[in-house]
N, C-alpha and C positions, 0 to 999 in steps of 0.2 A: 092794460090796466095801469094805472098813474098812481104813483103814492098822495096819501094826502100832503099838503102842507106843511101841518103838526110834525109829522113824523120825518119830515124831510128836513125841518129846524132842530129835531131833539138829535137823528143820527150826525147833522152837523156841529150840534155843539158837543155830541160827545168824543167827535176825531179832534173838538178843538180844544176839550179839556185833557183827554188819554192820545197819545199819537197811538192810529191801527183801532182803535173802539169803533167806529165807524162803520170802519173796513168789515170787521167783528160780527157787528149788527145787522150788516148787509148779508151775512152767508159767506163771509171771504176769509175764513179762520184763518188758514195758513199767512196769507197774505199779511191780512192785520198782525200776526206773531210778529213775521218780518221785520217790518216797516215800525213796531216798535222796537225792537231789537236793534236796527239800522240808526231810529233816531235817539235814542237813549243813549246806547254804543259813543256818537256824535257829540252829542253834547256832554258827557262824561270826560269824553278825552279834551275837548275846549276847556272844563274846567279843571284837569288835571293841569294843563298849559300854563294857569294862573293868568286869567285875564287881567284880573283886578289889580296886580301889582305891576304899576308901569316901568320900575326899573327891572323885572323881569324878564332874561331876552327871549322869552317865548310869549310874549304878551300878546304880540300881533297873531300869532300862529293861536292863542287860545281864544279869542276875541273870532277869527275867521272861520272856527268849528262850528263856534256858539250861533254865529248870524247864519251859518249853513242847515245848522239845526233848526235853526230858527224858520230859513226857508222851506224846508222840505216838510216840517210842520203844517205850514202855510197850505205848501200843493198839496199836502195827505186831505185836508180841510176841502179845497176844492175837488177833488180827484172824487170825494162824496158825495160831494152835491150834485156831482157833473153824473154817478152811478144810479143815487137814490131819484132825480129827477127824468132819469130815462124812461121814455116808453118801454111796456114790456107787451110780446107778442104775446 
């Protein structure tokens, strides 16, 4: 049995608007906790760093949290698609 379409658009935008919703919506409770925990956690301490202030000497080290958050956001996104488009036996 194949998800529809619809549904495989909405569980996608909601891991791209919540990090772990997704996950959530798929039956993956635990998981989706996680993975927002991990990417929140992530991006919290990049802006602890002070990205924005470039005389800063943590500026690089806040800037490289933020785009790491930013990545694993990204794979949380596909990581759905790649779940919710699977066949199921």
């Amino acid at each position: 049995m194949k998800r529809s379409g619809g549904k495989i658009v909405l569980l996608v935008l909601g891991s791209a608007v919540l990090p772990g919703l997704g996950h959530v919506l798929l039956g993956l409770k635990a998981r989706g906790g996680a993975l927002f925990a991990v990417v929140l956690a992530t991006a919290l301490v990049g802006l602890s760093l002070e990205p924005r202030n470039l005389s800063a000497a943590t500026y690089e080290y806040g800037r490289t949290y933020l785009l790491v958050a930013a990545i694993m956001q990204l794979l949380l996104v596909l990581d759905v698609f790649t779940r919710a488009s699977r066949r199921r036996a």
